[in-house]
Structure formats: C-alpha cells, structure tokens
C-alpha beads as a LAMMPS data file, in Angstrom:
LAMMPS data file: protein, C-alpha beads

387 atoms
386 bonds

1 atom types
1 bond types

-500.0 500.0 xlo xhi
-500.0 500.0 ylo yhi
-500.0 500.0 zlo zhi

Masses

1 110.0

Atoms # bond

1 1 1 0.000 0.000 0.000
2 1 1 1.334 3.300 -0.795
3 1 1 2.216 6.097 1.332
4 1 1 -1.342 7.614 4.103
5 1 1 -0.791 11.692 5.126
6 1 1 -3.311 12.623 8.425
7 1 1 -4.988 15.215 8.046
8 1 1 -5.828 17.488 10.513
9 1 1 -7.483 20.311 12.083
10 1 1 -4.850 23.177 11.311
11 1 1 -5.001 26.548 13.585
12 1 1 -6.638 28.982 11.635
13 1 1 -6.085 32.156 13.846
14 1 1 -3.832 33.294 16.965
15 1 1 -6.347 32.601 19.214
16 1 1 -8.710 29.978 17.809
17 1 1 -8.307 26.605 19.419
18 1 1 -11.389 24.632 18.165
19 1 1 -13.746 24.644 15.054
20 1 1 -16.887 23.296 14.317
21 1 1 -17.081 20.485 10.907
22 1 1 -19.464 22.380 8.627
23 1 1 -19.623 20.132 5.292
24 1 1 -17.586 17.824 3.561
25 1 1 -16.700 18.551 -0.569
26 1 1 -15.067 14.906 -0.190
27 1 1 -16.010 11.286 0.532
28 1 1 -14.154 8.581 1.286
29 1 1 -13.142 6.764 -2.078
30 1 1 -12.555 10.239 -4.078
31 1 1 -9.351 11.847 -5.667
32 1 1 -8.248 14.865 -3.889
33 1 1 -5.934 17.190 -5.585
34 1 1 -3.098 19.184 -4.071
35 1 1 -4.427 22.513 -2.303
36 1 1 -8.001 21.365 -3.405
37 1 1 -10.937 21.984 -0.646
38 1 1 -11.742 19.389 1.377
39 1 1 -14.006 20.546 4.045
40 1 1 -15.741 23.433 5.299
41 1 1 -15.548 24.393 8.735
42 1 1 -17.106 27.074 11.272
43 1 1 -14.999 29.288 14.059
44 1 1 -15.659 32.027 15.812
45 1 1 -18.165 33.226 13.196
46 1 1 -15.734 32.491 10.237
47 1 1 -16.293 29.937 7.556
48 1 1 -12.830 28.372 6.393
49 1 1 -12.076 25.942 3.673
50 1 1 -9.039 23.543 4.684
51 1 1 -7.197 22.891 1.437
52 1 1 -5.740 19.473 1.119
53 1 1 -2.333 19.221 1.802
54 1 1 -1.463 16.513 -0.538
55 1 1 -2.818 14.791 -3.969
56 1 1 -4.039 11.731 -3.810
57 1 1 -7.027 9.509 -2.437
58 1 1 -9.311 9.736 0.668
59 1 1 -9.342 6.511 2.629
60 1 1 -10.882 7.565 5.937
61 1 1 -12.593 10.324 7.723
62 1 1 -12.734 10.785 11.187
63 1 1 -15.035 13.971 11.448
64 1 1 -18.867 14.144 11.090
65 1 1 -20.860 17.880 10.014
66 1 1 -21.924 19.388 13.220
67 1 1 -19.127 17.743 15.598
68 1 1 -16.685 20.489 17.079
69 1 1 -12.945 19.689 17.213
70 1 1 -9.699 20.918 18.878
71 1 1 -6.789 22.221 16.957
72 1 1 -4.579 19.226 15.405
73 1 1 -7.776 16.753 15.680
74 1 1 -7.814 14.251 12.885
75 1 1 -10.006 15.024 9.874
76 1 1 -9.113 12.147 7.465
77 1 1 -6.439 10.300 5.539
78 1 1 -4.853 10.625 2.099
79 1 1 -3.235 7.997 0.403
80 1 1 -0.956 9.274 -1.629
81 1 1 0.697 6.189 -3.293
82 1 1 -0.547 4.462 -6.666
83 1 1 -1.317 1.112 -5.317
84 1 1 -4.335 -0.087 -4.604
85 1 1 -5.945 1.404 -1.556
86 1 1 -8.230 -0.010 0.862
87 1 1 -11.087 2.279 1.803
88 1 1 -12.838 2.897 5.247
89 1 1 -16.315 2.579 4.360
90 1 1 -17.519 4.153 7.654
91 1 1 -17.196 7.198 9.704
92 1 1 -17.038 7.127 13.755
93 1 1 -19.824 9.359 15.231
94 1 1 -18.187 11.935 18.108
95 1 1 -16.976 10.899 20.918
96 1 1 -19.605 12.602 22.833
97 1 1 -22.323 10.122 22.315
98 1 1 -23.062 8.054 25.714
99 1 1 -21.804 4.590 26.425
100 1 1 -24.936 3.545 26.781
101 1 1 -25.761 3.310 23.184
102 1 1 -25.071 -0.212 21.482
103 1 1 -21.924 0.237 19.292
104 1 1 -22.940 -1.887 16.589
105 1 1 -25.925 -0.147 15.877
106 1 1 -25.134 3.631 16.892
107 1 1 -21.605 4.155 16.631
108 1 1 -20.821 4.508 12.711
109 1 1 -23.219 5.722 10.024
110 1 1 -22.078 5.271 6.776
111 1 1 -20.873 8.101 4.245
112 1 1 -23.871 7.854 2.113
113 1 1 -25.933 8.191 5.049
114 1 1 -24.087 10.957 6.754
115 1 1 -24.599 12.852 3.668
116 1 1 -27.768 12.522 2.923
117 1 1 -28.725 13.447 7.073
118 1 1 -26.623 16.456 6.107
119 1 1 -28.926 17.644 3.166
120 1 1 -32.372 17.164 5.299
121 1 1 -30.855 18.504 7.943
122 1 1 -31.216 15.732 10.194
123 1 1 -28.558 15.566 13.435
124 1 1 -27.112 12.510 15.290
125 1 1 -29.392 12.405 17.820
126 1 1 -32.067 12.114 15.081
127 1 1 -30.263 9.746 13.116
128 1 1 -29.846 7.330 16.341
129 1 1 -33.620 7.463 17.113
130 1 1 -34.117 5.581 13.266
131 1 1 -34.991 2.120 13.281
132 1 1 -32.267 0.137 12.073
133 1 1 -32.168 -3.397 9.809
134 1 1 -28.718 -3.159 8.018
135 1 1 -25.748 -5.455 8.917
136 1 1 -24.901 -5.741 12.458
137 1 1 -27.985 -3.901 13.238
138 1 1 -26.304 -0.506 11.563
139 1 1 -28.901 2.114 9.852
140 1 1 -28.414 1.323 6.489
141 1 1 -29.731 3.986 2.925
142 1 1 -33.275 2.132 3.133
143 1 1 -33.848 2.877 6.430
144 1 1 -33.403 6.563 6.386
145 1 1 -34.988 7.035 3.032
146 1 1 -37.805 5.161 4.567
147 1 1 -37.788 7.224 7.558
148 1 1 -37.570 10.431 5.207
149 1 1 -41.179 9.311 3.311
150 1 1 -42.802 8.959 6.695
151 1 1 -41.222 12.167 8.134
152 1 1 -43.435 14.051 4.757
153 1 1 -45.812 11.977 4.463
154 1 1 -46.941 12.813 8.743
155 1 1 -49.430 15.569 8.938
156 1 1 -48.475 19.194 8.591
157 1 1 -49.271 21.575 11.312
158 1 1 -48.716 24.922 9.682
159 1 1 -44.922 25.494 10.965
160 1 1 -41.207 24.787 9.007
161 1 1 -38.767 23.523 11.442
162 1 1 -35.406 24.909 10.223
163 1 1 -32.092 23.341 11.923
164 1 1 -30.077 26.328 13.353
165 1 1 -26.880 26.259 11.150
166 1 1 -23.242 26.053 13.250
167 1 1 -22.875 30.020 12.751
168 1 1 -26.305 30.787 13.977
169 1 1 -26.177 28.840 17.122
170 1 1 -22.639 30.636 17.964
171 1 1 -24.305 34.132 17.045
172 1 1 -27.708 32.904 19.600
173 1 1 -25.008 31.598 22.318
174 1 1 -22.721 34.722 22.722
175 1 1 -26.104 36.728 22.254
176 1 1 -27.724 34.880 25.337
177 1 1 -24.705 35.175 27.320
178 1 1 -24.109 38.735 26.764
179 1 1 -27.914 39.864 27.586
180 1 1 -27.822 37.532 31.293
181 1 1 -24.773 38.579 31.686
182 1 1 -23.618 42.244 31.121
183 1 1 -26.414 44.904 33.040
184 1 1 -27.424 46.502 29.421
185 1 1 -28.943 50.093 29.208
186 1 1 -29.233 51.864 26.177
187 1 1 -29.676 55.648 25.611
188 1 1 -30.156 57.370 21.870
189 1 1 -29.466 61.032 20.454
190 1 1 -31.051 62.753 17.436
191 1 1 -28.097 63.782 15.132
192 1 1 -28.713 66.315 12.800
193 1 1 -26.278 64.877 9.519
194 1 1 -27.660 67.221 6.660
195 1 1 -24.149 68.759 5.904
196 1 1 -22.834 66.079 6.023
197 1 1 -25.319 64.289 3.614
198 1 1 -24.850 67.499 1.233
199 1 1 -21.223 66.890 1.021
200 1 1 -21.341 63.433 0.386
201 1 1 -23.828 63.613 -2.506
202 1 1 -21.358 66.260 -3.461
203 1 1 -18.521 64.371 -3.664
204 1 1 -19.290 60.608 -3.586
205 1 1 -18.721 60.074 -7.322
206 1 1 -15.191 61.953 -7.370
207 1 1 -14.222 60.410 -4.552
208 1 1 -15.286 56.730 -6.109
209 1 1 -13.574 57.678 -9.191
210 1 1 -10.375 59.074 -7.654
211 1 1 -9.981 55.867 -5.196
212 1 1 -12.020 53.271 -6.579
213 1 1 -13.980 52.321 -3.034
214 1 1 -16.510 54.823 -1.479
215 1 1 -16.978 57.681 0.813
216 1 1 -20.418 56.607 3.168
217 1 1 -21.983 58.369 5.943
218 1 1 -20.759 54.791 8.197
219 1 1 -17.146 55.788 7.683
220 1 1 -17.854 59.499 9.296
221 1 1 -19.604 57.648 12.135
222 1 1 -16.476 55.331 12.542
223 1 1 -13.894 58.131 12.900
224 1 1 -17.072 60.014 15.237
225 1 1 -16.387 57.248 17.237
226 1 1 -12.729 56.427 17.502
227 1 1 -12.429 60.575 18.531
228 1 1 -15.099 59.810 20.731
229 1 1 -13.112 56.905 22.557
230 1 1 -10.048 59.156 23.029
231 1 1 -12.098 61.115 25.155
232 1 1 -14.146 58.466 26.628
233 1 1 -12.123 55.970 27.054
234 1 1 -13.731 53.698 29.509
235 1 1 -16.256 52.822 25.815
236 1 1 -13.161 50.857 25.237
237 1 1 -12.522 48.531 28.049
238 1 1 -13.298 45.026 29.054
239 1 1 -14.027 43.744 32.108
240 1 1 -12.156 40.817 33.464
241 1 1 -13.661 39.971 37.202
242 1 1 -13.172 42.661 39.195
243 1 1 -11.035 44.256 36.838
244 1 1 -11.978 46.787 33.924
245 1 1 -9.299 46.659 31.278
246 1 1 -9.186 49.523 29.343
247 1 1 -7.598 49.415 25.817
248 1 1 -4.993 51.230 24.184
249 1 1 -6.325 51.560 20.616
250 1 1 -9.308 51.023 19.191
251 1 1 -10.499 48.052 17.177
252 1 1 -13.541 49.054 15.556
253 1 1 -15.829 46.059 14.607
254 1 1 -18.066 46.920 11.791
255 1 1 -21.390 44.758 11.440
256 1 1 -22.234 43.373 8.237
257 1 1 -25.351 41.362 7.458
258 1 1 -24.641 37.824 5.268
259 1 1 -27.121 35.560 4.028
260 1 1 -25.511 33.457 7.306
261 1 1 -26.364 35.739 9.860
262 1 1 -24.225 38.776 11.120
263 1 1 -20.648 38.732 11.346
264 1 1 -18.577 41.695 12.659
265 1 1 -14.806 42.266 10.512
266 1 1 -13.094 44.347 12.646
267 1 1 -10.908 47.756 11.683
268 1 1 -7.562 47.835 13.861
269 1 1 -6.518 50.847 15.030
270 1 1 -8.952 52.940 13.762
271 1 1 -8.376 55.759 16.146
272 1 1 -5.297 55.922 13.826
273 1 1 -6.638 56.304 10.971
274 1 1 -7.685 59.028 8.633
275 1 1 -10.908 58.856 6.737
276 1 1 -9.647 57.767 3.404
277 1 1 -8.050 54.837 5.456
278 1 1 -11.361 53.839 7.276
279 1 1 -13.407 54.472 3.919
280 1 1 -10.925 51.715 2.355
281 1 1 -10.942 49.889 5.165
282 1 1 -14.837 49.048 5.200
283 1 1 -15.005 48.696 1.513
284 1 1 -12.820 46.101 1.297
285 1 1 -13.907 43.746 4.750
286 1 1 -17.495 44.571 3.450
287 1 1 -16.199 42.849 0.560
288 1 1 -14.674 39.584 1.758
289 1 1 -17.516 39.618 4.632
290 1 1 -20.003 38.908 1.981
291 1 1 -17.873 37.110 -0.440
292 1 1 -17.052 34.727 2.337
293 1 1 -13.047 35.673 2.438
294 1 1 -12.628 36.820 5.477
295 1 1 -9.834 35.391 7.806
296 1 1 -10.358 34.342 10.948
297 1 1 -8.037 37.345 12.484
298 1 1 -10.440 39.439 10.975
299 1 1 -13.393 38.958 13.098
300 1 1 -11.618 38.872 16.311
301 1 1 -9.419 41.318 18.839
302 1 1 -12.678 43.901 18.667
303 1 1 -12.616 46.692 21.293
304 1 1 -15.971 48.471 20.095
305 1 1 -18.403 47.127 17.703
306 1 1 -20.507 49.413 15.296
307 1 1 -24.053 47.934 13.629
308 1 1 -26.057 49.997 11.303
309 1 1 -29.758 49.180 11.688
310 1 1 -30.472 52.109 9.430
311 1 1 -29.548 50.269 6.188
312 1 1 -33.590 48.207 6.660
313 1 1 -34.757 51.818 7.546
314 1 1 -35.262 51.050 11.042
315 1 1 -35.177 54.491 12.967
316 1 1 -33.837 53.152 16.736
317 1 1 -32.767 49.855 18.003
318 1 1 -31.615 48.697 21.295
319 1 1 -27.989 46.221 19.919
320 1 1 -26.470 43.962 22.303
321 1 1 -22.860 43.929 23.266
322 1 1 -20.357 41.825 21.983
323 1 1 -18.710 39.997 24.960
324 1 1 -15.918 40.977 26.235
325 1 1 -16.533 44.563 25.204
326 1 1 -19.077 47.274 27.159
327 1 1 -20.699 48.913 24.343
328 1 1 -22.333 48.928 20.798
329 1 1 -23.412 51.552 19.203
330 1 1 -26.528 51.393 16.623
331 1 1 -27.355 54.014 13.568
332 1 1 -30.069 54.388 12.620
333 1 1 -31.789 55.749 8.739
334 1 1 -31.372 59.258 8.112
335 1 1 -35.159 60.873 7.725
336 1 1 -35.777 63.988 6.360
337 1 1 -37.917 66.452 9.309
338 1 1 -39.142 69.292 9.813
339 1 1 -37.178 70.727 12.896
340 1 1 -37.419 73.629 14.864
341 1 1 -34.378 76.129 15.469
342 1 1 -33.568 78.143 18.525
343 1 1 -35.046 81.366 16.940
344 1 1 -38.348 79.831 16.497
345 1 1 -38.133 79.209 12.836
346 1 1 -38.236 75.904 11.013
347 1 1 -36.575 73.766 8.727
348 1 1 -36.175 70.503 6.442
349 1 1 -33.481 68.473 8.405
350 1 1 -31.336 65.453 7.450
351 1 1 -31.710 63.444 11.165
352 1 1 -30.310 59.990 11.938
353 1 1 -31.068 58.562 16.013
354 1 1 -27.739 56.999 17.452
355 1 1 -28.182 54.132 20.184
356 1 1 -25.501 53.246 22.758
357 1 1 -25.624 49.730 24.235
358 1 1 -23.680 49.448 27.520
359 1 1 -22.426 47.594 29.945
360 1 1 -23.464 49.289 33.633
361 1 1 -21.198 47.481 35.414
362 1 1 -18.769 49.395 33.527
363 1 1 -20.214 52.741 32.280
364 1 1 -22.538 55.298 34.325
365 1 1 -25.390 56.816 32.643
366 1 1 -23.837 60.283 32.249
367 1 1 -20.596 58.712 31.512
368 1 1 -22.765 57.341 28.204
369 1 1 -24.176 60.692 27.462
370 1 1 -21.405 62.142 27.279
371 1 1 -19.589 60.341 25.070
372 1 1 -22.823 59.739 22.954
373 1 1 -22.976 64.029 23.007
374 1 1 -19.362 64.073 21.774
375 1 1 -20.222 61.666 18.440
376 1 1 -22.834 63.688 17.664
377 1 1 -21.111 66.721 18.172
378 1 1 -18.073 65.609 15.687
379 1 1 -20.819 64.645 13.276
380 1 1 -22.953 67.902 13.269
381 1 1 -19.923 70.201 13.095
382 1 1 -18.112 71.069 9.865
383 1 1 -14.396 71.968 9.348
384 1 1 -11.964 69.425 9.630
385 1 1 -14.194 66.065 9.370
386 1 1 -15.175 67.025 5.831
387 1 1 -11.343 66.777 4.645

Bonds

1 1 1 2
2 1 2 3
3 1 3 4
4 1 4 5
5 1 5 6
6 1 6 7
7 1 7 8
8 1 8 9
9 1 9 10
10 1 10 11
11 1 11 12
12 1 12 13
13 1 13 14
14 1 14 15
15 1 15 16
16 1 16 17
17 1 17 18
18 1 18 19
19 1 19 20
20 1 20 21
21 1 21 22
22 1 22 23
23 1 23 24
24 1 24 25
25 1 25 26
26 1 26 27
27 1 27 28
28 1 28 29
29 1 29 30
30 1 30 31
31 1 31 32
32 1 32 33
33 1 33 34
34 1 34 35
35 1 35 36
36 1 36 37
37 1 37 38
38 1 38 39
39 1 39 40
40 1 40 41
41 1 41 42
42 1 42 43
43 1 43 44
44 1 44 45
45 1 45 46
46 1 46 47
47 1 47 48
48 1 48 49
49 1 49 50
50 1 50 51
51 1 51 52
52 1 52 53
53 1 53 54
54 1 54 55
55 1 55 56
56 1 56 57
57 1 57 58
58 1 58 59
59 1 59 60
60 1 60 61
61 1 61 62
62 1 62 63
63 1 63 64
64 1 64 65
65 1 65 66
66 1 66 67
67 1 67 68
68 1 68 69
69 1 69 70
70 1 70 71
71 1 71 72
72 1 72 73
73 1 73 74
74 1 74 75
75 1 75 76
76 1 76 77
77 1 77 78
78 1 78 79
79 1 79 80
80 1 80 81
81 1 81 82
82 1 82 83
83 1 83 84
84 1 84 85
85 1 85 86
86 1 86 87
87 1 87 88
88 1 88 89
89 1 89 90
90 1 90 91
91 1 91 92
92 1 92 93
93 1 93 94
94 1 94 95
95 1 95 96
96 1 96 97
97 1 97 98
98 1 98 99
99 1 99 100
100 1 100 101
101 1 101 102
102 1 102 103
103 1 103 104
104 1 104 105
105 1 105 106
106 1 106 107
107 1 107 108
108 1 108 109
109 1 109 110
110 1 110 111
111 1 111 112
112 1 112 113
113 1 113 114
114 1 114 115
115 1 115 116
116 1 116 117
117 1 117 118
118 1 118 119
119 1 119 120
120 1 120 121
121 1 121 122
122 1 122 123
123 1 123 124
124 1 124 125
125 1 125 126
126 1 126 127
127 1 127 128
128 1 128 129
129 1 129 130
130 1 130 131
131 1 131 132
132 1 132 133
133 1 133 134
134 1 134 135
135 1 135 136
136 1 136 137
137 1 137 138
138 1 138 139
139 1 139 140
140 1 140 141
141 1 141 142
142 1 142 143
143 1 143 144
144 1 144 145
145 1 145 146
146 1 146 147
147 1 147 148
148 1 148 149
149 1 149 150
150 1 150 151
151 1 151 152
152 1 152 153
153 1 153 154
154 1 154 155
155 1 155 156
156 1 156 157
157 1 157 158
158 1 158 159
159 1 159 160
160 1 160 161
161 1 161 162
162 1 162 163
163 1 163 164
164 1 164 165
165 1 165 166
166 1 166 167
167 1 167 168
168 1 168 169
169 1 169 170
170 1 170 171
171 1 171 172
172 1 172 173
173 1 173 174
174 1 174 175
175 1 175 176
176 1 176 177
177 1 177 178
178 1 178 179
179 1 179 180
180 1 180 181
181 1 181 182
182 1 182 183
183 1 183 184
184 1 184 185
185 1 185 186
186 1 186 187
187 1 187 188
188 1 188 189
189 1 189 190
190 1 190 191
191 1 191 192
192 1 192 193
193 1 193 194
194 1 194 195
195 1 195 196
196 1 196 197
197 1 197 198
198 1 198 199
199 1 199 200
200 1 200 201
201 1 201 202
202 1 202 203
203 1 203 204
204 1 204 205
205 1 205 206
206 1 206 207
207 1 207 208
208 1 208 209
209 1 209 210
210 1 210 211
211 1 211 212
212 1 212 213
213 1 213 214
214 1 214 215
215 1 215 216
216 1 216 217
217 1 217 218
218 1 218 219
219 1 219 220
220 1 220 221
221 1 221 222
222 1 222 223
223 1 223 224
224 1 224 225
225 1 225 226
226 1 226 227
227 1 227 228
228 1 228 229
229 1 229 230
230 1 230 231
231 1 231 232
232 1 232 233
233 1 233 234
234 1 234 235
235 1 235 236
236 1 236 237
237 1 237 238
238 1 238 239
239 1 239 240
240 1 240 241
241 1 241 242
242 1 242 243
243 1 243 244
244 1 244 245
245 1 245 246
246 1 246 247
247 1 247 248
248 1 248 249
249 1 249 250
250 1 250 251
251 1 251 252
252 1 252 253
253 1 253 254
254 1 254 255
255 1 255 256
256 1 256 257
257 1 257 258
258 1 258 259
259 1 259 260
260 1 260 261
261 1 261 262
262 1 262 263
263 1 263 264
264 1 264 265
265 1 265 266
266 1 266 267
267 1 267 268
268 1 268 269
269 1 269 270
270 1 270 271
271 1 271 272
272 1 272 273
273 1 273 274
274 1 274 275
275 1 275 276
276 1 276 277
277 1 277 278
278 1 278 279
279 1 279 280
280 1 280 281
281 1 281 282
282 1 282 283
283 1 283 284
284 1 284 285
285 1 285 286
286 1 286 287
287 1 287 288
288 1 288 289
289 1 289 290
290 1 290 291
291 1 291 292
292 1 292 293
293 1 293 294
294 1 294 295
295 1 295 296
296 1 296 297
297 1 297 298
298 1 298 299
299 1 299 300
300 1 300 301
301 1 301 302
302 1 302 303
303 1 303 304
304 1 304 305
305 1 305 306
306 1 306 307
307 1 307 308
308 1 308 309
309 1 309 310
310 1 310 311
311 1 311 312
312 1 312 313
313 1 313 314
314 1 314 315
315 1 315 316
316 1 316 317
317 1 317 318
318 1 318 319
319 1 319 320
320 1 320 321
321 1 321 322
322 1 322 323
323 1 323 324
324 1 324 325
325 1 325 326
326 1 326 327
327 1 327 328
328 1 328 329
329 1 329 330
330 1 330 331
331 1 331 332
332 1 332 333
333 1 333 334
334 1 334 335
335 1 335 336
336 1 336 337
337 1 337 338
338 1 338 339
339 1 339 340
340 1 340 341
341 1 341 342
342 1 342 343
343 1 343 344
344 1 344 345
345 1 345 346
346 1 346 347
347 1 347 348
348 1 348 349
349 1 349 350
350 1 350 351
351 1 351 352
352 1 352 353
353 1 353 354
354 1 354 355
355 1 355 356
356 1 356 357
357 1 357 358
358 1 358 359
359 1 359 360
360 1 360 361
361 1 361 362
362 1 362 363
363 1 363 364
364 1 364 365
365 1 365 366
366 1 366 367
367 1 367 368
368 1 368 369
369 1 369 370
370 1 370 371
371 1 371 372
372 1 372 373
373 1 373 374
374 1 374 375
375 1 375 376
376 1 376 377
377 1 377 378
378 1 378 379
379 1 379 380
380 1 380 381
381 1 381 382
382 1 382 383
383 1 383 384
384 1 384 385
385 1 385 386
386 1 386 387
C-alpha cells in the first residue's frame, strides 16, 4: 500500500483553538488534488475551507458535520501512493455520544448516510432514534430514506422547522450570554447629519472615481467614534472579574449582514486612521464579509463594535454587546424632518437617532451621554471632518 498523510485540524487564527465540521466537498473513495478543498468548517463566526495538503485519495474520515474539534484533531487520511488502496467505508460518530448506546448499531453511520442526514438537515441524535435493519444492526440507505417518506408523508401543522446552522447557534449563544450577563442600558441622540449628507452627494462620485472604493456616511460615524473613545475611554474597556481593562487603541468592529447571519470584521486601530483609510478599510472587509473571504483574524481582537440598523430603515434599536466589550453603538436611517431652530423658525433636516448599548457594570449613565454628546457633536460640526 502506498504512502497515508493525516490530516488534521490546522489553527486557523492566533487565538482559535477549536472549530466546528461544517460540510464535507469529499467522501471517502474520491481523488483529492493538491491545495483542493476538502471541508468546510465554522470558528468564531468564520467559515474556512481547509485545502488538502497533498494529492491523492481519501481513505478515511474521522469527522462528522456538526461535531466540534480541537486544533490538530484528525479530519481524514490521504493515500498518496498508486497502489491499490483499501477504503474505510464508515465514519465514527463523536466521541460525545453516551456509552450507553449499542456500538454496533449507533456508533458509525455510513458516508452515504451521513450525507444525505446532512442535506435534510437531520442531526445525530435524530439519526440514532431511526430504526435500524442493516448489517450488524447498523442504519443502512433504506432505512433513512424510509424514515424520510414517513417524516413528509406525517401531517403538517402549519410550521417549518429549520435546523439552526453552526454560525447561527454561535451568534444565539454569545447573544444569550451577553444579555444575562452584562447589566445593558441603552440611551439614543437625534443627530442632525444634513451637511454632512450634502457633502457626500457632493462628492461621492469623485471620490469613487479618484480611489475606486466609497466615501459613506458609516465611515464618518467610525472616525465620530474612535475621537469619541479618546475622550471616553472607559467605551473601550473590558471587564475581566473585578477588573476593567481599558484598551490602548481602538479596534472598531463593523457589522455586516450575510445571508448566514451577522458577522462583525473588525478595523484595527482605527483611532489611527484618517478617513480615506477607514473608507478603504470598510469597503474592502465589506467585501470579503459577503464574499465569504474573510480570515479568521479578521473577526476577532474587537474593542468596540458598530451595527447599522439604518440600512432596513429602522429608525432606533436597542444592539447587544459583543462579549468581552461594554458597548455597541446602533445608527439608525437618516429621515428627512421638519425641525425647529432656537429662533423659532423651522426647517427641512437630514436626522439619523444613534443608540448606545452598555455595559453598567462598567459605564454610568452620564458617563454614556457624554460620550454619545461628543459623536454627535463631531458629526454635526463642519471643518476638519469634511477633509
């Protein structure tokens, strides 16, 4: 027999020490090609392809869709020889199934049944639960198809049940944990944007033209922000304990909405950029968010996360903070109103309603207004931000 190659989980980030098996491109028994995807998998809200490592043939695979593994885990083996190879024809379930189940029934499903519990989305605990009649009491291709018919042929009651996918049960975990966790409060200011809005109708197509990415209302908000922090600095902290850790720089996480779910690319430094930086900088993880391209050291290492509502038209929202930071801050859509000035008269306004999300173990009330006065401030003054 030729030459075998494990393969295994590689680490796909600094600080990511597990992933979650999303798909497999491959089955045992087909040719893989050097640097050819094998398998999809899911971490910290990043979807990576791992690339085979060799050419040759798959002879075994040791992970299952759905079943989370540590760094360096086995995935499969390659056989990269020309002789003939001998093929595992089944796939051990994870580990984390109980003793108590009978091995030679529950503890391998075959590849062609894995696969096809993949595409009805149908999980191991489901697939145990099906009456088995294959060889050595193993749930064999008749007996889920069989168990498929019945499963559409029961009665409807007026409801789809739609299996969370590995991203959205991360997003719903850190989402429960940061609302019973962090104390949230939220407070919102009317910002009046209509210079702003003015200039960038003014100058959006030069600016495209001259750069090739664009100049959006977000990126003024980002810099609003990152000024904002300097002065408010406690926005930018974490608490560990009873410890609040406040960071140096600011790592801006921008939200952006994929057919997934919500993942947040984050901007480092941003409180060192200029605005042509920031502009470029959201274009292009905008980009690779919704291509799919982003790397996992993207998405992580936030300090303050940003998520514009505004873009459905909502007006106000109340966002929940992205453990370990304190705060969030939401935009809302700019609406034209009528709004009256300090002399009494009136006038057609460009407004937009900001809401800060945070933490009150960390931040005070005025503590939030303040720093909430001094984005809006940046924003409604001209000068300098307009450069």
């Amino acid at each position: 027999m030729g030459d075998e190659v494990e393969i295994k989980l590689p680490k796909l980030g600094e600080s990511i020490v597990s992933a979650t098996v999303v798909r497999w491109f491959k089955k045992v028994g087909d040719p893989v090609k050097l640097d050819e995807p094998l398998l999809e998998v899911s971490t910290d809200k990043v979807n990576s392809e791992i690339p085979s490592p060799v050419s040759g043939k798959i002879t075994q695979i040791h992970a299952v869709p759905e079943q989370e593994l540590d760094v360096g885990a086995p995935l499969a083996v390659i056989a990269t020889g020309k002789e003939e190879v001998i093929l595992e024809e089944e796939v051990a379930a994870p580990a984390t199934q109980t003793a108590e189940k009978t091995p030679s029934k529950k503890g391998f499903f075959t590849p062609v049944v894995l696969k096809i519990a993949q595409e009805k989305g149908i999980d191991l605990s489901e697939l145990e639960k099906i009456p088995a009649t294959g060889a050595g009491g193993r749930l064999s291709k008749r007996d889920l198809e069989k168990y498929l018919e019945g499963r559409q042929a029961a009665p409807q009651e007026g409801e789809e049940r739609i299996k969370m996918t590995p991203m959205r049960k991360m997003i719903a975990d850190a989402m429960v944990r940061s609302f019973y966790e962090a104390p949230h409060a939220t407070l919102v200011n009317e910002v009046d944007v209509t210079e702003l809005v003015k200039y960038l109708k003014q100058n959006k197509d030069s600016f495209l033209k001259e750069n090739g990415y664009k100049l959006t209302i977000t990126t003024y908000i980002a810099k609003a922000i990152a000024e904002g922090i300097k002065k408010y600095p406690m926005l930018n902290a974490s608490l560990e304990g009873e410890t609040i850790v406040i960071k140096k720089g600011v790592n801006l996480g921008i939200a952006v909405n994929i057919d997934e779910g919500l993942i947040v690319p984050v901007i480092p430094r941003c409180d060192t950029r200029c605005l042509k930086e920031i502009a470029k900088e959201i274009a292009s993880l905008s980009e690779r968010a919704r291509t799919g391209n982003l790397s996992p050291d993207q998405v992580k290492e936030g300090t303050f996360t940003m998520t514009n509502f505004g873009m459905s038209g909502a007006l106000i929202g109340t966002p929940i903070i992205r453990q370990p930071e304190v705060a969030i801050l939401g935009v809302g859509a700019i609406q034209k109103k009528v709004v009256a000035f300090d002399d009494d008269t009136m006038g057609i306004r460009s407004m937009i309603h900001l809401s800060l999300s945070f933490d009150h173990r960390v931040i005070d009330g005025m503590y939030g207004c303040s720093f909430l006065a001094e984005v809006k401030d940046y924003l409604e003054r001209g000068g300098a931000i307009y450069s």
